[in-house]
Phi, psi and omega in degrees: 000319170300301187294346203242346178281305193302337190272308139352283198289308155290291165153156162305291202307307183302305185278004192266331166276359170289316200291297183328308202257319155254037152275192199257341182271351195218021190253077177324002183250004179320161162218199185271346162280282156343315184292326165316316182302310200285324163317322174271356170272337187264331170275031201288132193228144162219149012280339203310319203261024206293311194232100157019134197278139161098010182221173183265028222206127168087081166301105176303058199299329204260318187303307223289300167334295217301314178330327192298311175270324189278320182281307220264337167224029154073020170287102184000182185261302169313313180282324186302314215282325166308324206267327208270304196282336174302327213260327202261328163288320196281326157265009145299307184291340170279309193282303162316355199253347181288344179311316208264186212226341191234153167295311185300332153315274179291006145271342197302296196297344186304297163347292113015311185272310212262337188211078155284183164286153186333267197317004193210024165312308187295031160274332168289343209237319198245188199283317234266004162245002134333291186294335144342312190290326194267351156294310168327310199284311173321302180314285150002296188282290205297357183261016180255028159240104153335136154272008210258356214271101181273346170290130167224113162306170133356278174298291154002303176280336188286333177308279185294305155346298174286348161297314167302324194263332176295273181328318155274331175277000155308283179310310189295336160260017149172113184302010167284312171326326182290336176269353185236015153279310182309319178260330171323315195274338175293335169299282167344274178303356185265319180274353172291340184272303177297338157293287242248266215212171146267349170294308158350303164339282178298355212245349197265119207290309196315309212296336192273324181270019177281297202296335206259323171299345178273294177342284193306332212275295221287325168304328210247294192315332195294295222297293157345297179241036195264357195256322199287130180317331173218151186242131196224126163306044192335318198270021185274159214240151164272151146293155137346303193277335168300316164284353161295300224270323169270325161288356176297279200301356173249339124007279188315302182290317165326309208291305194299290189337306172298334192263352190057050175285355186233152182308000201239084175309352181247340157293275194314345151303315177288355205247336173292275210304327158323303173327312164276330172289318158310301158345269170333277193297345136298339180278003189223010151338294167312335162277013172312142165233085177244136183289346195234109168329291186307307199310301124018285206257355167271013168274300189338290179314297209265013154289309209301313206293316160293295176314273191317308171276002133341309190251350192267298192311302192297313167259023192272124199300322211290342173268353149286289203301343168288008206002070154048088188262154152294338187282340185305314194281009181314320202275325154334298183314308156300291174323309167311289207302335189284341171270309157332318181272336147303329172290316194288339201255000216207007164308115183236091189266170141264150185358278193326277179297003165286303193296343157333289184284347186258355168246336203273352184268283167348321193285291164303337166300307185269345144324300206297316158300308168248354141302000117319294185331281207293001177293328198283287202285315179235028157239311222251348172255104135250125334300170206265117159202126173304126198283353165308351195264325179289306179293352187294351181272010161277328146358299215282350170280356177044279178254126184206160163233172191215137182242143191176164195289194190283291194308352190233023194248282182311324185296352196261352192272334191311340178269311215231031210314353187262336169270323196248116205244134169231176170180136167276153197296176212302338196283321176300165158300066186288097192248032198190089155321306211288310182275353144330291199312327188300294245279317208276346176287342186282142148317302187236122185253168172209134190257158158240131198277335206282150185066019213197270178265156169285298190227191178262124196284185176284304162235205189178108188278125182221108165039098166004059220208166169216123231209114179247138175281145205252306197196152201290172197273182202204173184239141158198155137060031179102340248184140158255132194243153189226120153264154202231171149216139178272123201235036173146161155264087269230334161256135164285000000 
């Protein structure tokens, strides 16, 4: 009882510091990709709001949960969307952690999630780890229906129903889900035929609802994105020189972190101790044992599942023309830590060299973990302030619209998005047509120069509009700002 109170409790507390430090409420690196989310718990409309606004892509999965505090107890936009994105992780984080066997363990992956390394903060912020979560969850459900079980309840069928709806919506926040849906359910049905039969098959209730889940997922993703204003091509593949050119550049960002070319000394510290603790745990592979089948056959799913979107990641053109961001790699990053951490728990040592690996993992956890903190706090924020907090001194100006380069545009709306209206400017990444029209009903517009203009002209054509300068420019909210006033529309 002491050990399952202490294990709680901790933690609660890790994930009540994951919420301080990367939520939307309190997280200083926010930006307009984030603001866009929380903008969208408050205009939120369907079908129109199917997908991230102005893309085919990244399933508004978190506006839509978010309704819920927001429509239904009158809770910000800001606060919904954090309490919503938070609310998905932490039950992502049950159904996979029922999987592991030790507290320590499942703190270790709390840890692992919640407070990642520097580089991989964007597990906390963006989709590709969202979808995870609702694969965890799909996994979950559908392995708490026997197969050997030929009576199917009630609940059973509501078990798979939610499994089958988990999965797509896996796909549907991030079209990467296929692939790591794909190989789950072939592994399933592949060990379902090897306990019974391939006659078996036909006969297993899951199996019927594999076939009505693919059906609903190919309706509903068509359907999904047949509403988005644009369409793109994901699937497009690198050459050969191209895929040369992307692991060159993902080398590159390795090498300088090993080499400590970047500011953030304690990331490169964290990445020798990774290093060695990887190390470590190839030389005593071979003592891995494991006594629990599933537990077996998910290291299995989630090696094929590091490798196979690895390669997906590595030759698909759209992760060159992104030049190869570190967050493309989140979803490896989950799969590594969940296979590693079944091999360590499945060790079978004596004392000594289990604890060898079991501090040298510990250690490396917690470098990884607070040494994100303090990177956050005295290297990359100085001062430490949540930028909701900086744009909230946009308040004092009261009903405005704001015109700004993309990175200075959405973010300014998030505390207050029914008084304060923005959109970047026409040159820009416009991704809500719709909030132009907003932006041009207020009295007092404001440009922001910053990323954008040298300086503020007399006048300015903005979505065919004449935009007069009012007044001199000021520091607010982070930003300079120019009041305009509108004085015609120069297109008809």
């Amino acid at each position: 009882m002491i050990k399952k109170v202490a294990y709680y409790s901790t933690l609660l507390i890790i994930i009540l510091i994951s919420f301080r430090i990367y939520s939307s409420i309190y997280y200083p690196g926010l930006n307009s990709d984030n603001a866009v989310t929380i903008l969208m718990v408050h205009y939120f409309q369907l079908p129109d709001d199917l997908y991230f606004w102005g893309q085919d892509r990244m399933g508004s999965i978190i506006p839509l949960v978010a309704q819920i505090p927001n429509k239904l107890f009158s809770i910000s936009a800001l606060y919904s969307e954090a309490i919503a994105h938070y609310l998905i992780l932490i039950i992502g984080f049950f159904a996979i952690a029922s999987f592991f066997k030790t507290h320590f363990v499942k703190l270790l992956f709390a840890l692992m999630l919640f407070l990642p390394p520097s580089k991989e903060i964007e597990v906390t912020q963006l989709t590709l780890s969202i979808q995870y979560m609702f694969l965890f969850i799909g996994m979950y459900l559908v392995l708490l229906v026997k197969a050997e079980n030929k009576i199917i309840h009630l609940k059973q069928h509501l078990i798979l129903f939610l499994f089958v709806l988990s999965m797509i919506i896996a796909v549907w926040d991030s079209d990467l889900a296929i692939v790591s849906v794909s190989i789950f359910i072939s592994l399933y049905l592949l060990y379902l035929i090897k306990d019974t039969s391939i006659r078996f098959l036909f006969k297993n209730i899951v199996s019927y609802y594999i076939i009505f889940g693919l059906l609903l997922g190919f309706l509903f993703i068509t359907y999904a994105k047949s509403t988005s204003p644009i369409k793109n091509n994901y699937a497009l593949l690198c050459n050969p020189n191209e895929i040369l050119k992307t692991l060159s550049i993902l080398f590159s960002t390795l090498k300088d972190i090993f080499l400590f070319n970047i500011k953030e000394t304690l990331t490169s510290v964290y990445s020798y101790l990774a290093l060695f603790t990887v190390i470590l745990m190839m030389v005593f592979v071979r003592k891995v044992k494991f006594t629990n089948t599933i537990t077996k056959r998910l290291l299995v799913f989630f090696i094929l599942d590091l490798f196979v979107v690895f390669i997906v990641i590595i030759v698909s053109k759209w992760t060159l023309l992104n030049g190869v961001p570190m967050r493309y790699f989140n979803c490896t990053y989950i799969s590594a830590i969940i296979v590693f951490l079944l091999l360590f728990e499945n060790l079978d040592l004596i004392n000594i060299k289990l604890n060898i690996v079991k501090y040298s993992l510990l250690i490396t956890v917690l470098v990884g973990s607070f040494g994100a903190i303090y990177t956050q706090v005295f290297v990359w924020y100085k001062p430490y302030k949540p930028y909701s907090e900086y744009v909230s001194e946009l308040n004092k100006l009261g009903k405005i619209g704001i015109v700004g380069e993309y990175w200075n545009s959405y973010i300014c709306s998030i505390n207050d998005p029914e008084n304060i209206k923005s959109t970047p400017h026409d040159k820009s990444c416009v991704r809500n047509l719709k909030l132009v029209d907003e932006v041009f009903k207020q009295k007092k517009i404001y440009l922001i120069k910053d990323m954008w203009l040298d300086s503020y002209p007399d006048t300015i054509l903005q979505f065919g509009r004449t935009l007069i300068k009012q007044e001199e420019p000021f520091s607010l909210a982070n930003a300079t700002l120019c009041r305009y006033s509108l004085v015609g529309n120069t297109n008809p």
